[in-house]
N, C-alpha and C positions, 0 to 999 in steps of 0.2 A: 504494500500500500504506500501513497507517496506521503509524505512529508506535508504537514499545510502550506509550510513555506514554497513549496513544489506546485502545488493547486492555483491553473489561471482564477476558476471562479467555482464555487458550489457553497454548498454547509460543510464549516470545518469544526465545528462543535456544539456545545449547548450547556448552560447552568440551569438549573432547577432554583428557581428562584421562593418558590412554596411549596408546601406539599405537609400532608395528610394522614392519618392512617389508611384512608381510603386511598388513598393517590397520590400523584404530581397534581397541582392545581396552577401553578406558573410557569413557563419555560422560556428561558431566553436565547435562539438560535444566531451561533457567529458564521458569519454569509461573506466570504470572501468574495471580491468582484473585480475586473478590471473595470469595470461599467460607472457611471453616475447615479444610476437608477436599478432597481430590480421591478419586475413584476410579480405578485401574490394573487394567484387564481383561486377563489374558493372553491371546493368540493364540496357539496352537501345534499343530502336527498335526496340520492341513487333510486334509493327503495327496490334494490335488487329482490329479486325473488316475490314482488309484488301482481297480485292476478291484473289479468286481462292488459297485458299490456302499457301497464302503468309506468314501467320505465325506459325511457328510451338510451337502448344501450349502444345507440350508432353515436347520438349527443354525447356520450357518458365517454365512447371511445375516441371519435373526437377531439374532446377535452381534455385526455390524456395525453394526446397525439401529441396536440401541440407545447403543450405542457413540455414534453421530454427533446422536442426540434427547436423549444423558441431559445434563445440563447437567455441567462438571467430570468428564465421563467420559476417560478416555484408554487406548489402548491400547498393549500391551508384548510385541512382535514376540520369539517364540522359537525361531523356527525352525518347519524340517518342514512347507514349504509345499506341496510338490509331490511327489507319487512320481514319480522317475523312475529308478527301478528299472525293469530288462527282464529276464525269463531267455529264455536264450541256445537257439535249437533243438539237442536234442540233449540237453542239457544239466540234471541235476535241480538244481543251482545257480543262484541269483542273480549277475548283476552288474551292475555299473553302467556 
């Protein structure tokens, strides 16, 4: 693996700025660059594995596409990757 000091541009580390028994709740990401600027694309609300078509996974590939071709692109995970939602037989309710 190379060296940060080696790295034209990416994420060369990260602090945990809080955190929980449950978790991490802060993180501060260090983003090398030769650039002026970066760009931050959010992801969020896939809803993979959601019926009838509810998620569009051409948009979804897409989004990654260029995500990983645009130079100084990065992405920022928000959740809501997956339905996994079920209703229950019987049942006109949702649950998890």
């Amino acid at each position: 693996m190379a060296k940060s000091s080696e790295l034209k541009s990416g994420i060369i580390g990260y602090k945990v700025l809080a955190a929980t028994r449950q978790g991490i709740t802060k993180q501060a990401y260090i983003i090398k660059t030769t650039e002026d600027r970066i760009r931050l694309v959010p992801l969020n609300d896939w809803h993979l594995g959601a019926p009838e078509n509810q998620c569009d996974l051409k948009k979804l590939k897409a989004e990654l596409d260029y995500i990983l071709r645009t130079p100084n692109t990065y992405a920022i995970g928000l959740g809501d990757y997956c339905d996994c939602a079920q209703k229950m037989p019987g049942s006109a309710r949702i649950f998890l």
